[in-house]
C-alpha positions in Angstrom: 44.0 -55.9 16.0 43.6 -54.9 12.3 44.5 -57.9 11.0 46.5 -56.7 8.2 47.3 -59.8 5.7 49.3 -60.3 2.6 48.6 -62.7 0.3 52.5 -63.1 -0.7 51.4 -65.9 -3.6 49.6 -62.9 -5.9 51.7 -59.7 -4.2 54.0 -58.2 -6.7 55.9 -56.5 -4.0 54.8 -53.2 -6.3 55.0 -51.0 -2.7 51.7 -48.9 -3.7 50.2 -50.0 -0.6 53.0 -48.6 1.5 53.7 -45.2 -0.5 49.9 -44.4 -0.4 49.6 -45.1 3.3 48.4 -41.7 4.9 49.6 -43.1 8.3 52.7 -44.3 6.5 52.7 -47.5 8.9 53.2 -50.0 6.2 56.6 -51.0 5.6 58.9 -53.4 3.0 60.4 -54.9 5.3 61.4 -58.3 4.1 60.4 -57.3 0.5 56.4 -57.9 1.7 54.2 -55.0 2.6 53.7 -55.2 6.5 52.3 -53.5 10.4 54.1 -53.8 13.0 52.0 -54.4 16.0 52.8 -51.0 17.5 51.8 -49.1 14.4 48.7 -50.8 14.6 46.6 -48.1 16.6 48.0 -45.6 14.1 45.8 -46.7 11.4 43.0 -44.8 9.8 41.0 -47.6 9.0 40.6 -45.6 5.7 41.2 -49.1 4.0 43.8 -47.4 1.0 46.0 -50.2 1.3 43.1 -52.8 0.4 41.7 -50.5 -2.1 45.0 -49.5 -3.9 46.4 -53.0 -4.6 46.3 -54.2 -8.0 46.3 -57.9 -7.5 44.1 -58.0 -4.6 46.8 -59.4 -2.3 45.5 -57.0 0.9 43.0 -57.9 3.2 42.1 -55.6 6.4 39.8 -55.1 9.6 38.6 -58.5 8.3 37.3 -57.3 4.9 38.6 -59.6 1.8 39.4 -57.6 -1.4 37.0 -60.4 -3.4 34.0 -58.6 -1.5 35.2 -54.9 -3.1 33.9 -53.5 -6.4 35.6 -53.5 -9.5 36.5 -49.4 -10.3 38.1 -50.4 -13.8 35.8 -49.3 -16.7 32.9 -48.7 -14.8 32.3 -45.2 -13.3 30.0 -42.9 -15.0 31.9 -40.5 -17.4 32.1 -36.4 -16.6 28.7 -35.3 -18.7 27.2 -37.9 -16.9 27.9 -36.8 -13.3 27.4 -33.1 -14.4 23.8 -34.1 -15.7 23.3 -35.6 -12.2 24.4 -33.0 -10.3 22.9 -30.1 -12.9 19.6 -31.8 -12.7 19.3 -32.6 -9.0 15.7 -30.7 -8.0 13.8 -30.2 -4.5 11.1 -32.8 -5.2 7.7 -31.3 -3.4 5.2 -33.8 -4.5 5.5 -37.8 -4.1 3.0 -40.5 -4.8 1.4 -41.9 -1.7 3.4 -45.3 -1.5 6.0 -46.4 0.5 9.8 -47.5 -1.1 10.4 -51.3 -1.5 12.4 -52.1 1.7 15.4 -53.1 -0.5 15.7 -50.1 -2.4 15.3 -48.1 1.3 18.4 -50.1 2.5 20.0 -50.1 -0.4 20.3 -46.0 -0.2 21.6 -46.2 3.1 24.3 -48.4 2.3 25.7 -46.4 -0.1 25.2 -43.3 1.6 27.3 -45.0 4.5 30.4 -44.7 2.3 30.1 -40.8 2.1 33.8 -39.1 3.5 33.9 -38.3 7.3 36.6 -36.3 9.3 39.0 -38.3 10.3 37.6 -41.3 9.0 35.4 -41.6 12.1 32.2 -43.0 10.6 30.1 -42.3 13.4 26.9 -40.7 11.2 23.9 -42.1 12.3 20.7 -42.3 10.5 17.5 -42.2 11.7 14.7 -43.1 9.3 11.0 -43.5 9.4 10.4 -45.8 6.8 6.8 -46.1 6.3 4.3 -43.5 5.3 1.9 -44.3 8.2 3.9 -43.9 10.6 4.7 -40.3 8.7 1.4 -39.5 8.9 0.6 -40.4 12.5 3.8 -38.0 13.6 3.0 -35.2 11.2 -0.6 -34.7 12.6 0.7 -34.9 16.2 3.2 -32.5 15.5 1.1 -30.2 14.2 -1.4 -30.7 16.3 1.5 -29.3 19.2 2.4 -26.5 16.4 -1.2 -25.2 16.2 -0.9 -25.1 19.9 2.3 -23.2 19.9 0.9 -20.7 17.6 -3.0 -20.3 19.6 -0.9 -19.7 23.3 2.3 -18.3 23.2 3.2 -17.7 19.1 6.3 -19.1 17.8 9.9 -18.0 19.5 12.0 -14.8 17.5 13.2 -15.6 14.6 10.4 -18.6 14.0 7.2 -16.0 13.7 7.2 -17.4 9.8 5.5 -20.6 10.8 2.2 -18.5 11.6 2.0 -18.6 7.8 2.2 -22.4 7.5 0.2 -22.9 10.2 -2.2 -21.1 8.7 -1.8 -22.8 5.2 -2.4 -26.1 7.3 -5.2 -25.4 8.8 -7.1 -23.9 5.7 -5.6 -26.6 2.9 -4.2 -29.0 4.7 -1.0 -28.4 3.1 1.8 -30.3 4.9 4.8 -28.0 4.9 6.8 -30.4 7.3 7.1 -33.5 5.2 5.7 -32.1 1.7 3.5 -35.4 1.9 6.5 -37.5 1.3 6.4 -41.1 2.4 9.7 -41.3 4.2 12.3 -39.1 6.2 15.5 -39.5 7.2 17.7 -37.8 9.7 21.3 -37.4 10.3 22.9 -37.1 13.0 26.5 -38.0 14.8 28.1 -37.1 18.3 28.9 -34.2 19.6 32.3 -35.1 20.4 33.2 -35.9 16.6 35.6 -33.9 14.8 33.2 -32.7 12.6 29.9 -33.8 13.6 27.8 -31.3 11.3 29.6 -31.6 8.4 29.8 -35.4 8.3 26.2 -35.1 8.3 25.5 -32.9 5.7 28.2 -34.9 3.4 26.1 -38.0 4.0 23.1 -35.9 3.5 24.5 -35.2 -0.1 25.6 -38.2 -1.1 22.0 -40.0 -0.2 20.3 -37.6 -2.2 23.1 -37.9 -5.4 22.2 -41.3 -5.5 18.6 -41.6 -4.8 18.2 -39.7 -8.2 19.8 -42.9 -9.9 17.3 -45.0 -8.8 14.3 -42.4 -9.4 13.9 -41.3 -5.9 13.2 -37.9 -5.1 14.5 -35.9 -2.1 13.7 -32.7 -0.3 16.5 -31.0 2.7 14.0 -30.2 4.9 15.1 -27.3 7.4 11.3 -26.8 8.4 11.1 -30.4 9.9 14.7 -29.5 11.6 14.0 -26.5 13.2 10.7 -27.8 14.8 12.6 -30.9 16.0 15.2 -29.2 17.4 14.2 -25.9 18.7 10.3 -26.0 19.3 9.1 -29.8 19.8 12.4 -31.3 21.3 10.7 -33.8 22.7 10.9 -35.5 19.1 14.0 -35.7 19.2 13.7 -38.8 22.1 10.6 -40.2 20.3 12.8 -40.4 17.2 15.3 -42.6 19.5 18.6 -40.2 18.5 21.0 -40.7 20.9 21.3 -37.8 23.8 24.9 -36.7 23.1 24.1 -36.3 19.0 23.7 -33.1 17.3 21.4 -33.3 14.3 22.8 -32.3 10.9 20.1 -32.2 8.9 16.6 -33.9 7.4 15.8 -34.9 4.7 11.8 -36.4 3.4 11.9 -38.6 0.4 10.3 -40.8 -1.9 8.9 -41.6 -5.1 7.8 -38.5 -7.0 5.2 -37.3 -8.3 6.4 -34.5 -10.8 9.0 -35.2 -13.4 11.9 -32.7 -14.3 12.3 -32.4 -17.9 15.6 -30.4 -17.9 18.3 -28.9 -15.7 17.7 -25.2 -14.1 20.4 -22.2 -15.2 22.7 -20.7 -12.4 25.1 -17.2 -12.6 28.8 -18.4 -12.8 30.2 -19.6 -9.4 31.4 -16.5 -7.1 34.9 -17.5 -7.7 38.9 -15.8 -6.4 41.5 -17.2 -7.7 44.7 -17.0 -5.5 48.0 -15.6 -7.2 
């Protein structure tokens, strides 16, 4: 059941809901949008009709249009999004403090929102949400890497880590987590349309809007490859699931170096298609 309900007191019988349907399962019948109940498995779920209706007559999956946010007058303008995005940085230095809870939840709920195929949703995120415990698996992890590196050297294609091993041992440099607080993995099922790419679009849209709230972000590929193809056994520890493929990872918190301006790029590699 999807529970599909019109509120025929405020619908205007405008038909937007129906026309913008990407199922196309809602129908006029009667002059009132409506499902039939075998349509009903053929819905998205995407939630247009809810989202598209100008009086707030729709209601869905249970979710009330009251509970929605307002998109008239409100979104940030075009300079404002391409300062964002212009001005997104690698942050490799963070103050040694853990994010209010709030704020940590607070980025995963909007990052939830980010597009998957097929509407499936299924991105899970795995998150180690204080420093300590950071700590505690960096030093055991490297601890197995220094190992790795004494006995047997690391497998083709991996012989690079020597180096950071090496920077570890001599500074202390953490090249897993950059010393960040927090780190957050995605990760969704193998059997998803498109498991990897729902991740990294989730991925993107965490670290889009940490910035707005002064959070900096790091993709960490170093922390990836050693969790999936040298210390697998983290992988269980982390608790993700045995049938999901990581995306990516990602170490966060609050920085400790301040951008003052955005970087310069070439043009975009671009062919236009006559």
């Amino acid at each position: 059941m999807i529970d599909f309900k019109v509120n025929q007191e405020t619908c205007t019988k405008c038909g937007q809901c129906s026309s913008d349907c990407p199922a196309r399962i809602i129908t006029m019948g009667g002059g009132y949008p409506a499902i039939t109940r075998e349509n009903e498995e053929n819905c998205y779920q995407c939630q247009h009709c809810l989202s598209i209706c100008p009086t707030a007559s729709i209601s869905i999956l249970g979710y009330d249009p009251i509970h929605s946010l307002s998109l008239k007058g409100i979104l940030p303008d075009s300079s404002q999004m391409e300062l964002l995005i212009k001005g997104r940085r690698a942050v490799r230095q963070y103050k040694p403090e853990n994010l209010e809870p709030d704020v940590i939840k607070k980025l995963l709920e909007v990052a939830c929102y980010a597009p998957t195929g097929r509407n499936t949703r299924q991105v899970r995120f795995t998150v180690v949400d204080n420093r300590a415990t950071l700590i505690e698996m960096r030093e055991e992890m490297m601890a197995k890497l220094v190992k790795i590196s004494l006995e047997t050297g690391f497998p083709p294609g991996m012989e690079f880590f020597s180096d950071y091993v090496r920077q570890w041992e001599g500074e202390g440099a953490d090249f897993l987590f950059r010393d960040a607080p927090h780190f957050l993995i995605a990760s969704a099922p193998k059997s998803a349309v498109t498991p990897v790419e729902d991740c990294l679009i989730a991925m993107t849209t965490f670290e889009l809007y940490a910035q707005t709230l002064g959070i900096g972000t790091v993709w960490d590929g170093l922390a990836k490859f050693v969790i999936c193809d040298m210390l697998p056994e983290f992988k269980n520890r982390l608790g993700i699931p045995e049938d999901h493929v990581i995306g990516y990872a990602m170490a966060f918190g609050k920085p400790a170096v301040n951008y003052s301006r955005t970087a310069q790029h070439e043009p975009a590699g671009v062919h236009f298609v006559n």
